[in-house]
Biopython code that builds the backbone (N, CA, C, O; Angstrom):
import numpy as np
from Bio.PDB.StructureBuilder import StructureBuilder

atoms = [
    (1, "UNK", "N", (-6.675, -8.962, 31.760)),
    (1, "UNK", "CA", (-6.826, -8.948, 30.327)),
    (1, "UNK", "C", (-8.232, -9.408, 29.990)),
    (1, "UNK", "O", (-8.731, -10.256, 30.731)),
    (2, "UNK", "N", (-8.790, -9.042, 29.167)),
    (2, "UNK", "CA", (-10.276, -9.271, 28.567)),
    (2, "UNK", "C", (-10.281, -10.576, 27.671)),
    (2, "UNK", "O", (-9.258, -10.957, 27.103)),
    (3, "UNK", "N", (-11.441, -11.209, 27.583)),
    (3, "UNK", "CA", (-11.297, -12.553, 26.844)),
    (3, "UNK", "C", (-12.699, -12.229, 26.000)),
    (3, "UNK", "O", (-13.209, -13.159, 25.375)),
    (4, "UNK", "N", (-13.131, -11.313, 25.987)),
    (4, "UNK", "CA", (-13.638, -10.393, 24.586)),
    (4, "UNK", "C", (-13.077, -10.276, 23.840)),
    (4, "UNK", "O", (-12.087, -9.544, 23.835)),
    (5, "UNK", "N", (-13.718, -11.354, 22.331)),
    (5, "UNK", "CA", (-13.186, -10.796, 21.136)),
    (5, "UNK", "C", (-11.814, -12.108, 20.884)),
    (5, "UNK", "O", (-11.373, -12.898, 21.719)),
    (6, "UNK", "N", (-11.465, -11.953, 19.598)),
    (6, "UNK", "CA", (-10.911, -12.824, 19.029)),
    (6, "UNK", "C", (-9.256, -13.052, 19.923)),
    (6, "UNK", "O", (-8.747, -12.014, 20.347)),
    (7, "UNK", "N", (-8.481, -14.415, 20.173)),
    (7, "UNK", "CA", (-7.280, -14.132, 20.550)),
    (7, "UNK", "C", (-6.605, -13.238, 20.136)),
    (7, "UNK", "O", (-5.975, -12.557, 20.944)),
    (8, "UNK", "N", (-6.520, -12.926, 18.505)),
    (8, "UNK", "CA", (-5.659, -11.976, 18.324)),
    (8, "UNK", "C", (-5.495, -10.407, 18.356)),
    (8, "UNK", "O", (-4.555, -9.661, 18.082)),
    (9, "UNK", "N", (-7.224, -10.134, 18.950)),
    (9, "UNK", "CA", (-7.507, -9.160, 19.282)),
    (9, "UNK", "C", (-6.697, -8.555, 20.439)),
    (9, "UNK", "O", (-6.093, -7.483, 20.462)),
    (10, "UNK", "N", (-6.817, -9.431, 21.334)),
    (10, "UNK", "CA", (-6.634, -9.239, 23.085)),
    (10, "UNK", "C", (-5.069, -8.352, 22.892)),
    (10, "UNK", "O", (-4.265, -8.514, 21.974)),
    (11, "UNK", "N", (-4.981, -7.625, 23.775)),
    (11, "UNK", "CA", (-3.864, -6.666, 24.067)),
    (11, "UNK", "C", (-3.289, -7.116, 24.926)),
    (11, "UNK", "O", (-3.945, -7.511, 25.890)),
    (12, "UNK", "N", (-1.486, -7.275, 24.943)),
    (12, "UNK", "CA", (-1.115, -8.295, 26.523)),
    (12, "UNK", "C", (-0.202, -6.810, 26.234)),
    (12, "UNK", "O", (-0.148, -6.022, 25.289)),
    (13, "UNK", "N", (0.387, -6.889, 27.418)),
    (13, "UNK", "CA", (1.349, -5.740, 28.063)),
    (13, "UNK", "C", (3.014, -6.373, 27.390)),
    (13, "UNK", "O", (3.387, -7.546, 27.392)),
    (14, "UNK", "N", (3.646, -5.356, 26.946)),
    (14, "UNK", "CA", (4.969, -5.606, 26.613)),
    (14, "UNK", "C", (5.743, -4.545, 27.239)),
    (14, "UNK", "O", (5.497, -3.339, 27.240)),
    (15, "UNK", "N", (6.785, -5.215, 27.812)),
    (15, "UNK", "CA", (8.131, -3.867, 28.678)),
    (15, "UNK", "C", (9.373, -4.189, 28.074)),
    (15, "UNK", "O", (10.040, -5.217, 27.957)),
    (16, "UNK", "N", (9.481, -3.061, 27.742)),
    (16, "UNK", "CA", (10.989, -2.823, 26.362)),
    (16, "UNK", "C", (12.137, -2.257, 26.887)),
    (16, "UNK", "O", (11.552, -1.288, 27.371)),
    (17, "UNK", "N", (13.421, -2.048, 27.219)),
    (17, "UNK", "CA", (14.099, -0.817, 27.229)),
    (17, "UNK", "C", (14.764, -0.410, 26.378)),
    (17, "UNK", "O", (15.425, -1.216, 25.724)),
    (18, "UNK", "N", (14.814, 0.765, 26.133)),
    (18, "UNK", "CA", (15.233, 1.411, 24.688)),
    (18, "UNK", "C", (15.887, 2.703, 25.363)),
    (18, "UNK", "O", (15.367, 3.262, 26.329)),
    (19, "UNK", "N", (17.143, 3.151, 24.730)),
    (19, "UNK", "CA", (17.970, 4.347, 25.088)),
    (19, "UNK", "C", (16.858, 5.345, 25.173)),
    (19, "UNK", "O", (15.659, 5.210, 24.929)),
    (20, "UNK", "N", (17.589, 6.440, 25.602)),
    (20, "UNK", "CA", (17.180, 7.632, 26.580)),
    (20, "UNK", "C", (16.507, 8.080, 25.258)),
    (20, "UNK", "O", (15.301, 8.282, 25.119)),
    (21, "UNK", "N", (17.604, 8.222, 24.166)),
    (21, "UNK", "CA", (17.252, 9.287, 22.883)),
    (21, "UNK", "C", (15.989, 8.270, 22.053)),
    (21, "UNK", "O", (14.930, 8.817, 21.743)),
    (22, "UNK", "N", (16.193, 6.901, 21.765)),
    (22, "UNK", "CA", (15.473, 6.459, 20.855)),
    (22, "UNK", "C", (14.223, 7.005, 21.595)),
    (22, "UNK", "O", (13.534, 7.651, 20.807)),
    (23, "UNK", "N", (13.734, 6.965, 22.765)),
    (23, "UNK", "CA", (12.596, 6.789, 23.253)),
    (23, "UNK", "C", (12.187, 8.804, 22.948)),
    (23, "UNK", "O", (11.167, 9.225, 22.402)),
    (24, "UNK", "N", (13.051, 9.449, 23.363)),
    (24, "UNK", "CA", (12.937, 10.827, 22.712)),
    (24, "UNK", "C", (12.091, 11.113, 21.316)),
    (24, "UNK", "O", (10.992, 11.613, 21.078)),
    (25, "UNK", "N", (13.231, 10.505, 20.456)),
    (25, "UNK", "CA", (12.924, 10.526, 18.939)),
    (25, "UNK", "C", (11.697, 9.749, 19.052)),
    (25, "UNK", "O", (10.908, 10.478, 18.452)),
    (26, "UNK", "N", (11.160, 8.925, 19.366)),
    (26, "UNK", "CA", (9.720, 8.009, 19.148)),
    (26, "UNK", "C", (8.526, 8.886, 19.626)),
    (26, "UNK", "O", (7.454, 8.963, 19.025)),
    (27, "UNK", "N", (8.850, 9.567, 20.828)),
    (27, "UNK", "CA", (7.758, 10.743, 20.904)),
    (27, "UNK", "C", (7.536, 11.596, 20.268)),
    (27, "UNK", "O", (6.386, 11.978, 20.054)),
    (28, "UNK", "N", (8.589, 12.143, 19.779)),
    (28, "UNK", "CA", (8.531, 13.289, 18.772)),
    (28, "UNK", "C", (8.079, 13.073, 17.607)),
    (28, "UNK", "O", (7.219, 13.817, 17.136)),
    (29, "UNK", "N", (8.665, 11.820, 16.798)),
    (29, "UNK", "CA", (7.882, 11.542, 15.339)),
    (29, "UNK", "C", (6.363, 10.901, 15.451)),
    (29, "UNK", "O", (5.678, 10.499, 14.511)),
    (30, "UNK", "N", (5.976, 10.914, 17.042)),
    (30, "UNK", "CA", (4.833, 10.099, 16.991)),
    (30, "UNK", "C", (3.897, 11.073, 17.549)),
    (30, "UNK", "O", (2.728, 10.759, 17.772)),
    (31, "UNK", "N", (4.512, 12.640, 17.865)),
    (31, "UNK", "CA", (3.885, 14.013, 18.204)),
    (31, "UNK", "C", (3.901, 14.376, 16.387)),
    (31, "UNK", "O", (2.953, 14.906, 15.807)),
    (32, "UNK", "N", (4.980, 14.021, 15.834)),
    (32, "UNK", "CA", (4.636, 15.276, 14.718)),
    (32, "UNK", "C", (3.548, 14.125, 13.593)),
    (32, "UNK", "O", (3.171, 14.716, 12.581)),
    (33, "UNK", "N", (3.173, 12.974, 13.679)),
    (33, "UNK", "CA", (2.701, 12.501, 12.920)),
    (33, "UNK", "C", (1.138, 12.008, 13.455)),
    (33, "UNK", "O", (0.267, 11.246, 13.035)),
    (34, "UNK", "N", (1.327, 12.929, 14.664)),
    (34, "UNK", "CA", (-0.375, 12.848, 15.082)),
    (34, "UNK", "C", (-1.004, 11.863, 15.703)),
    (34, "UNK", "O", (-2.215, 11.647, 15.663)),
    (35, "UNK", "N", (-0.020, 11.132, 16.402)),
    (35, "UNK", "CA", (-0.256, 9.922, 17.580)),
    (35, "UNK", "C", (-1.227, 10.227, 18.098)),
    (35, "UNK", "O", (-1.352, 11.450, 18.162)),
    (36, "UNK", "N", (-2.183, 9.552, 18.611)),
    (36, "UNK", "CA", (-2.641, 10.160, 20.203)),
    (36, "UNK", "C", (-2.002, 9.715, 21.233)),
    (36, "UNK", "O", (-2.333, 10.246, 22.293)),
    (37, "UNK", "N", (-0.913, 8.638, 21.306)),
    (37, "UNK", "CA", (0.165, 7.757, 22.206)),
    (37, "UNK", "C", (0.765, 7.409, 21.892)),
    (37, "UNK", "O", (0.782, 7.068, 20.710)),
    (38, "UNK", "N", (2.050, 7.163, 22.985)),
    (38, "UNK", "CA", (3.499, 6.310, 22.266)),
    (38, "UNK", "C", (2.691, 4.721, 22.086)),
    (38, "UNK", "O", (2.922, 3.990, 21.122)),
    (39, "UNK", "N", (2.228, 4.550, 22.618)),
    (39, "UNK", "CA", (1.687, 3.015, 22.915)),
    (39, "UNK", "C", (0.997, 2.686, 21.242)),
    (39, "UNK", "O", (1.217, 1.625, 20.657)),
    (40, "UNK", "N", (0.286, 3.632, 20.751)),
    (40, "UNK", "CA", (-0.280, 3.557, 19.405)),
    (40, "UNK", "C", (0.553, 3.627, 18.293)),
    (40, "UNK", "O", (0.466, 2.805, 17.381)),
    (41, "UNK", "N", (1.483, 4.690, 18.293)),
    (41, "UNK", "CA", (2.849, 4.594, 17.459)),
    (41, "UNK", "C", (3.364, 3.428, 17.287)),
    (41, "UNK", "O", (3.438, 2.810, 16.225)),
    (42, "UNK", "N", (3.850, 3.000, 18.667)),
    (42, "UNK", "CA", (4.318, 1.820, 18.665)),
    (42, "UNK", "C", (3.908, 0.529, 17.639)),
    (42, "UNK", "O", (4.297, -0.144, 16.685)),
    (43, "UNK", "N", (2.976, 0.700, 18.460)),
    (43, "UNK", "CA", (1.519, -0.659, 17.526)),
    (43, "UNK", "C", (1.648, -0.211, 16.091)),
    (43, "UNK", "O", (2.099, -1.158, 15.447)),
    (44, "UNK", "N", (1.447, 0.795, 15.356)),
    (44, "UNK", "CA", (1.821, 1.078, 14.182)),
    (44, "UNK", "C", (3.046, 0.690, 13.442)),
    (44, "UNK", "O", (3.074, 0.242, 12.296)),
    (45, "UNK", "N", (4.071, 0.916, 14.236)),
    (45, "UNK", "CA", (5.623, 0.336, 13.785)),
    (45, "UNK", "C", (5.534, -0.830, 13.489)),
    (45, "UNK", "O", (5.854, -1.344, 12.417)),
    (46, "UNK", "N", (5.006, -1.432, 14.603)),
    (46, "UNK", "CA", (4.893, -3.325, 14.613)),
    (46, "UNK", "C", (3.836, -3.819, 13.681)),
    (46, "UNK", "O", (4.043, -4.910, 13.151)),
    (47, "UNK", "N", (2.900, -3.275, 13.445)),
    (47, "UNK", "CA", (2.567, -3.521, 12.855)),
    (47, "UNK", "C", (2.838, -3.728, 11.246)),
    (47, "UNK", "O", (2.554, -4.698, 10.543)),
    (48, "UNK", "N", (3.577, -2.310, 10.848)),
    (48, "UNK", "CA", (3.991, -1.943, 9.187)),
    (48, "UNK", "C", (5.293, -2.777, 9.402)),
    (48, "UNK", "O", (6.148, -2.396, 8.602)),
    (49, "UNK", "N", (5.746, -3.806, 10.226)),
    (49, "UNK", "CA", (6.842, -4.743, 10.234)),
    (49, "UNK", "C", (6.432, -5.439, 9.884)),
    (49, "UNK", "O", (6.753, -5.571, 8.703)),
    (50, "UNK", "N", (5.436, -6.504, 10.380)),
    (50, "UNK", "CA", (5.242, -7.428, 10.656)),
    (50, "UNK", "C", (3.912, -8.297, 9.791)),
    (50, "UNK", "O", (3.811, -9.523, 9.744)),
    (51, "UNK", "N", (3.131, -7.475, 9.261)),
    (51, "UNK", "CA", (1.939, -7.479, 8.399)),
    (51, "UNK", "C", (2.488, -7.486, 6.482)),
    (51, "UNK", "O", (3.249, -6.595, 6.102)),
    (52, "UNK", "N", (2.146, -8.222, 5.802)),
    (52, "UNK", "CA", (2.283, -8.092, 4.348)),
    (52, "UNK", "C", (1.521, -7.033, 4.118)),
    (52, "UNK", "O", (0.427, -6.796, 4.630)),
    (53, "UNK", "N", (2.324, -6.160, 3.053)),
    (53, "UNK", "CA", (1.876, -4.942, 2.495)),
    (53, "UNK", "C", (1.370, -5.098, 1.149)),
    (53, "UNK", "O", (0.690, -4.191, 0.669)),
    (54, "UNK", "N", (1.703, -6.476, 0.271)),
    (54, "UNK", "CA", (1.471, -6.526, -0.544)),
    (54, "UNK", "C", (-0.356, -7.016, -0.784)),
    (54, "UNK", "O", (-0.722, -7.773, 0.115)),
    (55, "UNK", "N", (-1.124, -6.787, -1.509)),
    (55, "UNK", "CA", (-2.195, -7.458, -1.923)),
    (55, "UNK", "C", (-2.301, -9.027, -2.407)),
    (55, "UNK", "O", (-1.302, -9.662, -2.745)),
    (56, "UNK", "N", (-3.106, -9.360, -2.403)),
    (56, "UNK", "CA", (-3.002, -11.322, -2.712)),
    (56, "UNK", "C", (-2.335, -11.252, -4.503)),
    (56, "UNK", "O", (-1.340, -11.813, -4.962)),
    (57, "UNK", "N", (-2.961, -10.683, -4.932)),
    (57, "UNK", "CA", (-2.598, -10.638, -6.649)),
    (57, "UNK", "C", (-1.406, -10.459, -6.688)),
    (57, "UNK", "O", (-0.653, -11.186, -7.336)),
    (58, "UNK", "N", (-0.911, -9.150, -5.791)),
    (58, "UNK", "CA", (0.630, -8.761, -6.024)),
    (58, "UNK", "C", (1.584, -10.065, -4.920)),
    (58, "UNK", "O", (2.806, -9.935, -4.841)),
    (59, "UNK", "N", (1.123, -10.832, -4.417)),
    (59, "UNK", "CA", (1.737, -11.957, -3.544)),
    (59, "UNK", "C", (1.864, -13.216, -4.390)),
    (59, "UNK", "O", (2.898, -13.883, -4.364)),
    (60, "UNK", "N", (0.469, -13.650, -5.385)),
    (60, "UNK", "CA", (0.795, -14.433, -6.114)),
    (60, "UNK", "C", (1.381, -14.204, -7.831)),
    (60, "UNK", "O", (1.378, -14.971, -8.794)),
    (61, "UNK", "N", (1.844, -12.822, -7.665)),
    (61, "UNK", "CA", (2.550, -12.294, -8.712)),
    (61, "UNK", "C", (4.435, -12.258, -8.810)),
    (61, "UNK", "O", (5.349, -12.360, -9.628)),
    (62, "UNK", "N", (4.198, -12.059, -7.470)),
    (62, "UNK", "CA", (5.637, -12.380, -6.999)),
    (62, "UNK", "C", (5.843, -13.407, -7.024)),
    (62, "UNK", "O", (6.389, -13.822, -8.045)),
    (63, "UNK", "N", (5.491, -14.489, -5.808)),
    (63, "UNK", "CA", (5.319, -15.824, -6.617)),
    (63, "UNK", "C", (5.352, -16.906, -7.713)),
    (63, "UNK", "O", (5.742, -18.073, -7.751)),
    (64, "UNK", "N", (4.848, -16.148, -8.493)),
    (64, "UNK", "CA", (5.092, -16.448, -9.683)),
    (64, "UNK", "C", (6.725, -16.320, -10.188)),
    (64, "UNK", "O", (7.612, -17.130, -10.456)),
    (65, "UNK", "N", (6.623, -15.073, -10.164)),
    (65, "UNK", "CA", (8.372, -14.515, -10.428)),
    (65, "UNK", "C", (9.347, -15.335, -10.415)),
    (65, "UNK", "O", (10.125, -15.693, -11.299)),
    (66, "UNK", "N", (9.151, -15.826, -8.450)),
    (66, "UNK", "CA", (10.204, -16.492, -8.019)),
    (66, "UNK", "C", (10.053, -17.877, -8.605)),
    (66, "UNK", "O", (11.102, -18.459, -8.881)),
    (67, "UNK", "N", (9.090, -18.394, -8.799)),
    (67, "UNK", "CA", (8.613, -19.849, -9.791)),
    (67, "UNK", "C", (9.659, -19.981, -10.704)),
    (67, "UNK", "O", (10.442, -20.931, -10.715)),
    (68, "UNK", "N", (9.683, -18.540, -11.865)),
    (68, "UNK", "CA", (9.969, -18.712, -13.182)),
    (68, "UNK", "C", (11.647, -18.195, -12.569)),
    (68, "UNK", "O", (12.289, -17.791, -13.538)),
    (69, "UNK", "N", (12.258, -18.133, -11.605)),
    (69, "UNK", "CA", (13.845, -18.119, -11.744)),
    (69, "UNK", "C", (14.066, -19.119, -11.157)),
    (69, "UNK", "O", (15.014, -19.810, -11.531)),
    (70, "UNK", "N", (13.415, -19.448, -10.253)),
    (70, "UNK", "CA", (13.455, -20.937, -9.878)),
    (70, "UNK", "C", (13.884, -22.378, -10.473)),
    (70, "UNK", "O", (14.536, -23.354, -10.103)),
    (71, "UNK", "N", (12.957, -21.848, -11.902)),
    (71, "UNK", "CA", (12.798, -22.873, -13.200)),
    (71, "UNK", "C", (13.535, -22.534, -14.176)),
    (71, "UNK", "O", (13.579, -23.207, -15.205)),
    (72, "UNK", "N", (14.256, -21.388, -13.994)),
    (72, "UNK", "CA", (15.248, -20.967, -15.055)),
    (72, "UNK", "C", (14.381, -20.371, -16.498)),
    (72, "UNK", "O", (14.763, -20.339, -17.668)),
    (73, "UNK", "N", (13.172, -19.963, -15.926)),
    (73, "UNK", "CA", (12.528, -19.316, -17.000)),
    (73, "UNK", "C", (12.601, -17.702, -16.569)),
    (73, "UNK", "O", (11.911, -17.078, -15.763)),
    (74, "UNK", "N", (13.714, -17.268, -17.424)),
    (74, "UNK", "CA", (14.176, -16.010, -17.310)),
    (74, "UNK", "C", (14.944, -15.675, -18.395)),
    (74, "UNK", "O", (15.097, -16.582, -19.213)),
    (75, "UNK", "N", (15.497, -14.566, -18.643)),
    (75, "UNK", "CA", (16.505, -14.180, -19.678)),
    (75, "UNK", "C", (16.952, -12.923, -19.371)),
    (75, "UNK", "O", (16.338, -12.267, -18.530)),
    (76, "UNK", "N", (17.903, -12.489, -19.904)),
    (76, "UNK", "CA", (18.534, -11.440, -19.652)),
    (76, "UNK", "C", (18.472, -10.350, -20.197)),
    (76, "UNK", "O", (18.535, -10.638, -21.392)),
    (77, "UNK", "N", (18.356, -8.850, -20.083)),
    (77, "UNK", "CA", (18.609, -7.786, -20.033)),
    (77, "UNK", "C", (18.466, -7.542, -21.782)),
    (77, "UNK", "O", (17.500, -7.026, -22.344)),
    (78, "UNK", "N", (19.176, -7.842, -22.153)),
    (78, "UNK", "CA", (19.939, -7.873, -23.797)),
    (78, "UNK", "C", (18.697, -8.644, -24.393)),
    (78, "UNK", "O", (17.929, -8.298, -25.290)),
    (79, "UNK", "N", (18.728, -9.762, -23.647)),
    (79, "UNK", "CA", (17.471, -11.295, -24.867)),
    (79, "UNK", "C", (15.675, -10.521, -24.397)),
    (79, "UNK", "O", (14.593, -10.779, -24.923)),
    (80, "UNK", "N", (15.873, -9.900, -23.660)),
    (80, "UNK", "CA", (14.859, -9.117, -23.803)),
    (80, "UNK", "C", (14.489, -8.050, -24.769)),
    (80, "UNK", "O", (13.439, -8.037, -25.411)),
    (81, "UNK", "N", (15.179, -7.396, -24.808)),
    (81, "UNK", "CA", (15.664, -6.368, -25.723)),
    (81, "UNK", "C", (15.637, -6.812, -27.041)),
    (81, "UNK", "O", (15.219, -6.153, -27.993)),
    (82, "UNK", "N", (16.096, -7.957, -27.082)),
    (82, "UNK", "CA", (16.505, -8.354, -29.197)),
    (82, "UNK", "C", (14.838, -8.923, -29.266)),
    (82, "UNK", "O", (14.120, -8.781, -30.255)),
    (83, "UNK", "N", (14.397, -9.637, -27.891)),
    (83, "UNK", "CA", (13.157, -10.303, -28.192)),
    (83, "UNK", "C", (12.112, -9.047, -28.743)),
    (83, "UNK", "O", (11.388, -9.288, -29.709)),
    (84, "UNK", "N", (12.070, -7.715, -28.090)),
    (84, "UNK", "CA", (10.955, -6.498, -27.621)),
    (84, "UNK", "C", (11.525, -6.167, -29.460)),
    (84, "UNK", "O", (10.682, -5.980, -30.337)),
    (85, "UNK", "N", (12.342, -6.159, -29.620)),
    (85, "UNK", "CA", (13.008, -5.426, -30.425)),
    (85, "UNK", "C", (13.299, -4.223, -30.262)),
    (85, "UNK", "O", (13.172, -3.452, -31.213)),
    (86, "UNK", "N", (13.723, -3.808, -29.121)),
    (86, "UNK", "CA", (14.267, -2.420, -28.498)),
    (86, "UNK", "C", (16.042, -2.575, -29.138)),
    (86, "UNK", "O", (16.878, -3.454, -29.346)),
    (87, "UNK", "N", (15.848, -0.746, -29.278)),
    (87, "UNK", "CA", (17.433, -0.632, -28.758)),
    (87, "UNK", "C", (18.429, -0.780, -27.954)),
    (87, "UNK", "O", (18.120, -0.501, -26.795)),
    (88, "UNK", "N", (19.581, -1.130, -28.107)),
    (88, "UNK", "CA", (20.377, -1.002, -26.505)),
    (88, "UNK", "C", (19.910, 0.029, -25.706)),
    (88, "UNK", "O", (19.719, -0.292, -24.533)),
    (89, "UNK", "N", (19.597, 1.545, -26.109)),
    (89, "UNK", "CA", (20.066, 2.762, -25.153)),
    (89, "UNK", "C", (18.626, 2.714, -25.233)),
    (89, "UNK", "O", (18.010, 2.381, -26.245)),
    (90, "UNK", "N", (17.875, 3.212, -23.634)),
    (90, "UNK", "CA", (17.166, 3.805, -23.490)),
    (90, "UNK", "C", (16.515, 4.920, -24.113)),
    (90, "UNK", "O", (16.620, 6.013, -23.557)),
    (91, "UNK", "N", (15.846, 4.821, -25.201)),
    (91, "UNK", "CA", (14.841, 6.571, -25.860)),
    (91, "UNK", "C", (14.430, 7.691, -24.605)),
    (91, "UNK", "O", (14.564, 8.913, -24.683)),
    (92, "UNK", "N", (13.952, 7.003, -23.559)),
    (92, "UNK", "CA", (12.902, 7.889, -22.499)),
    (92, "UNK", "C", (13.927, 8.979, -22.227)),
    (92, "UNK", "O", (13.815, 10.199, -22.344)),
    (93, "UNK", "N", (15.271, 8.004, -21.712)),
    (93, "UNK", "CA", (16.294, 8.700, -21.238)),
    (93, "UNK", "C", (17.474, 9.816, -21.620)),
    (93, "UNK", "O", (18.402, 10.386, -21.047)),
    (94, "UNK", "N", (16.791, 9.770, -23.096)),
    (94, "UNK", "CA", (17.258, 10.991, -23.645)),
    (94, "UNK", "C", (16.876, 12.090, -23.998)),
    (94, "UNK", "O", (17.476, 13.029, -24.520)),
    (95, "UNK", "N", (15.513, 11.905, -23.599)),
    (95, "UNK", "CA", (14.161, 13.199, -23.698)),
    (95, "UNK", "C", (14.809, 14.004, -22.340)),
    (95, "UNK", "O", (14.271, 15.025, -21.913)),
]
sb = StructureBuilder()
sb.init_structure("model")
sb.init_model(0)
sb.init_chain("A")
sb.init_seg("    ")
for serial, (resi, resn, name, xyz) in enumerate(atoms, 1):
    if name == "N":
        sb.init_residue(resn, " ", resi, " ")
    sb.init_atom(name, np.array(xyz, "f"), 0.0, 1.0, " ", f" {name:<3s}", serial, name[0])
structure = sb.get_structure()
């Protein structure tokens, strides 16, 4: 293994076993989506697992969210509605 480059850079070897078919199906969606390797597919999977997808704004937006139910600063469905001064029924949804 190379000690070039950051620890989390470095590539260590992983050995998996996975059924006959999963390993089938993983070549194939990783042929039709333009892999150049199962090994890269792979790394892609684990990666879109394992990595936040969200942006920092949208992380401390959520955050927030969970703050305000946390704190019971929330309301419901309806007290939104009388607050907006909307109707019960959806308008959009009748176009």
């Amino acid at each position: 293994m190379s000690t070039d480059g950051d620890e989390e850079d470095q590539m260590v070897k992983l050995n998996v076993k996975v059924p006959a078919r999963l390993l089938e199906e993983l070549d194939e969606l990783s042929a039709e989506l333009n892999y150049p390797n199962r090994s890269e597919f792979i790394r892609e999977v684990l990666r879109d697992t394992t990595e936040p997808i969200l942006t920092p704004g949208a992380k401390e937006g959520v955050s927030a969210g969970y703050a305000d139910v946390a704190s019971g600063r929330t309301m419901s469905v309806s007290e939104a509605r009388d607050r907006l001064g909307l109707a019960e029924t959806d308008e959009r949804a009748e176009e």
